[in-house]
N, C-alpha and C positions, 0 to 999 in steps of 0.2 A: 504493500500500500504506500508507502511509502515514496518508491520508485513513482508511483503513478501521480501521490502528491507534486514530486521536483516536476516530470512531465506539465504537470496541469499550471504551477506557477510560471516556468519560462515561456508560455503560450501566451501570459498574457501580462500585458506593456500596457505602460503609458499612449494615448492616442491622440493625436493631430483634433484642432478642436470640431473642425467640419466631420471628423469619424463621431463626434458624438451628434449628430443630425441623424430623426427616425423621419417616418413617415408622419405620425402622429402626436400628436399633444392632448390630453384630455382638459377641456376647461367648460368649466360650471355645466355638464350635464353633458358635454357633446365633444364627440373627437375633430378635432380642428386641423389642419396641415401645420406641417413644424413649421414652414414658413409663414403664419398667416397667425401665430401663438404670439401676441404682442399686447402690451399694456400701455395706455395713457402716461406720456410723462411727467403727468399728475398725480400718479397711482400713491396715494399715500405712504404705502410700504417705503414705495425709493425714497421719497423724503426722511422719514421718520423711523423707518426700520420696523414697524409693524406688521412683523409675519412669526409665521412658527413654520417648521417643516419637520418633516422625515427623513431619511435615507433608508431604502429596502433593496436587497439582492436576490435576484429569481438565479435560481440555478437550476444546471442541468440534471437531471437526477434520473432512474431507470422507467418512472412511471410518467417521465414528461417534466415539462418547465415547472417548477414551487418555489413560489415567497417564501423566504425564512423566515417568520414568525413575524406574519404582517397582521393579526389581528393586537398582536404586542406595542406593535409599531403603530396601527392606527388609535390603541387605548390610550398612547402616550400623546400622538398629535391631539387629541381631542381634549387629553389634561393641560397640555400645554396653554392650547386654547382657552381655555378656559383662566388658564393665570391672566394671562391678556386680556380677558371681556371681551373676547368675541364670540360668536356665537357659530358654529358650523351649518351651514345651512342644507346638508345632507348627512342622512343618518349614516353609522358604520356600514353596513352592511351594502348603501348605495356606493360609498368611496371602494370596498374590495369588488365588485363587481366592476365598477368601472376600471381600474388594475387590471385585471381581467380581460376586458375591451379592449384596454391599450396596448399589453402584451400581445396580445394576438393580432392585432393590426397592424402590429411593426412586424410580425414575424419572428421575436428573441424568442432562443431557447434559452440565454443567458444575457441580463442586464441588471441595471441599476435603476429604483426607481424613487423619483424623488415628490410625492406630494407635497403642496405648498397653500398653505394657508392665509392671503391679507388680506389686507383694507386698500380698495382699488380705489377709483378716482369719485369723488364726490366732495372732499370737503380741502383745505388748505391748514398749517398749524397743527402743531402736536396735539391737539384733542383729536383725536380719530373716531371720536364715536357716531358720529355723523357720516362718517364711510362703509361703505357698501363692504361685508366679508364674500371676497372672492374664493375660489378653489381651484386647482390646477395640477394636474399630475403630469410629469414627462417622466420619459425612461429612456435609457442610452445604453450601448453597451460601454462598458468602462472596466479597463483591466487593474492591474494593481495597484493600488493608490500611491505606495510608497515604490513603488517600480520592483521588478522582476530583480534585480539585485537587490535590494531592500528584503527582497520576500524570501528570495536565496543565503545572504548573506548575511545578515542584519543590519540596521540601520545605524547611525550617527548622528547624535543629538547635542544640542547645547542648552542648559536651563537658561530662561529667557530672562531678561531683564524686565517682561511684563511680568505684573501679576495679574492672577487669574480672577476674574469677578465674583466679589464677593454678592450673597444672599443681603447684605443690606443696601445693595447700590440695584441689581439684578438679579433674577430669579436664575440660577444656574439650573436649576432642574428640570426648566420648560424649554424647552429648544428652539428660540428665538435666534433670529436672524440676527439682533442686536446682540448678542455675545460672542458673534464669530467676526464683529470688528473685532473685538480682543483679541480671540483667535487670530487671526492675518493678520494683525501685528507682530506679534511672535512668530509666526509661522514668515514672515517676511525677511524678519532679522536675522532668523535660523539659516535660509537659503544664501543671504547675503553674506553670510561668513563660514559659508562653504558647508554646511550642516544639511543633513536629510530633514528634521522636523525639532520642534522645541519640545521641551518639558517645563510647567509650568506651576510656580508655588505661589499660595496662599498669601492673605494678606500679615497671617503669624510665621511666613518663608517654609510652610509642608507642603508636599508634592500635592499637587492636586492631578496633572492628566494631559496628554500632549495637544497639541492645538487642534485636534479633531479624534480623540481617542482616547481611549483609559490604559490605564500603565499598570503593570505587576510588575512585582519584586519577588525572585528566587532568593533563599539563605539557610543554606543547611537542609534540604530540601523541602522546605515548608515552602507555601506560597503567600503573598500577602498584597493587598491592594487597598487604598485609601476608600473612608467611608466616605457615604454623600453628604457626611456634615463637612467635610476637609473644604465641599466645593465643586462637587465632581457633578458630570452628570450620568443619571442611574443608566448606562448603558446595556442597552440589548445581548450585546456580543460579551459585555461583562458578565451578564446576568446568565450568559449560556456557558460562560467560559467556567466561574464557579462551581455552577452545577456539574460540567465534567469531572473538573477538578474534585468532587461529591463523591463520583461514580465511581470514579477511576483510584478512590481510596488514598488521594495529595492531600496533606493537610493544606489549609485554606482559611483564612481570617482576614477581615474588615481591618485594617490597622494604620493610624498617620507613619508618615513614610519623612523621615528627614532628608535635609538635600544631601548629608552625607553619605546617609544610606543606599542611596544612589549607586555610588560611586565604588562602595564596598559589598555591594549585590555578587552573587554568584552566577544571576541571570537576572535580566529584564525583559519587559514585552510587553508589547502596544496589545491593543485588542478596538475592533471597529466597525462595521456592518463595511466602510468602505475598502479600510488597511485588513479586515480579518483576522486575521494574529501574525503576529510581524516581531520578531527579534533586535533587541536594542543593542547591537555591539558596542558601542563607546559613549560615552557621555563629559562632553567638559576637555576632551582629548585624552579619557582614561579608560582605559581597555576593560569591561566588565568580564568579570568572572574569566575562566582559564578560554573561551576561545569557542568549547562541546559545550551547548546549550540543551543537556536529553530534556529538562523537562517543557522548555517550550516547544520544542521540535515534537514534544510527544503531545501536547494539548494542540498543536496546529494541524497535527495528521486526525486526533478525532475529530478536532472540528470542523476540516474539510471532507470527513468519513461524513458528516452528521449532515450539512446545509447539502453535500450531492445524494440523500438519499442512503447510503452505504453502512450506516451506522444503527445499531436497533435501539426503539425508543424513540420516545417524544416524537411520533407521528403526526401530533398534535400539532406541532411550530409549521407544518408544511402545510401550505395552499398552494392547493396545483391548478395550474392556468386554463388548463382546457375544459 
């Protein structure tokens, strides 16, 4: 399986931005042409950052294209929403049908899908409540977040000179578009000084989680990952990576993570619906752990056993598109 794993990560790269162009766009009730998917440049969101969204991966698996736990993913857009006061103006079960619609109109057996939540054009000024809640889901295919080397080798990090947004300034746990300016700044800085992705701490300087990702820590073979009080947000692929880590008999604990802890890890690793588990070789220009990462290499083989279908259990997290 394993063998099949390396196979299936060198397959898939980074892509030119016109390769992420489908046929389709679903917006408020109806599939629209990718070219013809366009918003008022009044649309409150671009002003004001008035959205919430998702990120979902269909993978290929042996009974056909499945969402990896999109009724997960739509429970959270829906919480999210609701931090915000907006109000969705279709029920769950309209937003995965329509998923559905879009997958198979584009043709993926495998993509990435991103519904999106805002307040379109109707009013000017940070009060948005006077704006109309839009809906819109696209999907693309999209290879490795952190690139085919990233996924092969591990990545290169630097903890950022941001910090992460705190719960009294921003809601870290709704997935707002407005905390991934934080995000891309850090994630800016990182690239600019030659670094794969940041790591990002707290307003008291604990790890909180990389600028689109949640991070573990290997030491002594336990596993450990910072709670959502640290600042994090409760991620999906976290939440699936635990429960392996359950299965699979790893110890595994909620715990704040020091920035030096970092650095004296045995192993590290990203975890993300877009990165999916992804190995952190160096951090700060300091080589983590001896170089053999077994226990992330062995949670990234179930977890790619698990979202292609391959893996028993949790049948439940699969929605198949057909």
């Amino acid at each position: 399986m394993l063998f099949i794993t390396l196979i299936y990560a060198a397959s898939r790269d980074y892509l030119s931005p016109m390769s992420l162009k489908a046929q389709h766009v679903w917006m408020d009730g109806k599939l629209v042409p990718w070219e013809s998917a366009n918003v008022h440049i009044q649309t409150h969101a671009l002003h004001y950052a008035s959205a919430v969204f998702e990120g979902i991966r269909v993978y290929k698996t042996p009974k056909g294209p499945a969402a990896f736990r999109l009724q997960d993913h739509f429970n959270r857009l829906y919480d999210s929403a609701k931090v915000y006061m907006m109000e969705i103006p279709y029920r769950r079960e309209e937003l995965v049908e329509a998923t559905k619609m879009l997958v198979q109109s584009n043709g993926f057996e495998e993509c990435y899908v991103r519904p999106l939540v805002y307040r379109g054009f109707g009013s000017m000024g940070v009060y948005g409540g006077n704006a109309p809640v839009k809906v819109a889901i696209s999907a693309w295919p999209w290879g490795t977040y952190l690139g085919t080397s990233g996924s092969n080798s591990g990545v290169r990090c630097m903890v950022s000179s941001w910090r992460r947004i705190s719960s009294d300034s921003l809601p870290p746990q709704a997935k707002g578009t407005a905390n991934y300016a934080n995000s891309g700044l850090a994630k800016l800085e990182a690239v600019k000084y030659g670094f794969d992705e940041a790591i990002m701490l707290n307003s008291l300087g604990l790890v909180t989680e990389g600028s689109g990702e949640n991070i573990f820590r290997v030491k002594n073979g336990a596993i450990a990952t910072p709670p959502s009080t640290a600042g994090v947000l409760r991620g999906i692929t976290r939440d699936t990576v635990i429960k392996i880590a359950e299965e699979t008999k790893l110890p595994i604990e909620r715990v704040n993570i020091s920035r030096e802890e970092l650095y004296t890890a045995d192993e590290l690793f990203f975890t993300g619906t877009a990165s999916e588990v992804v190995t952190i070789r160096q951090v700060d220009g300091r080589d983590i752990g001896s170089g053999d990462y077994p226990i992330s290499k062995r949670i990234r083989e179930e977890y790619l056993k698990l979202v292609h279908g391959m893996r028993n259990g949790h049948e439940d997290w699969m929605t198949y598109m057909g």
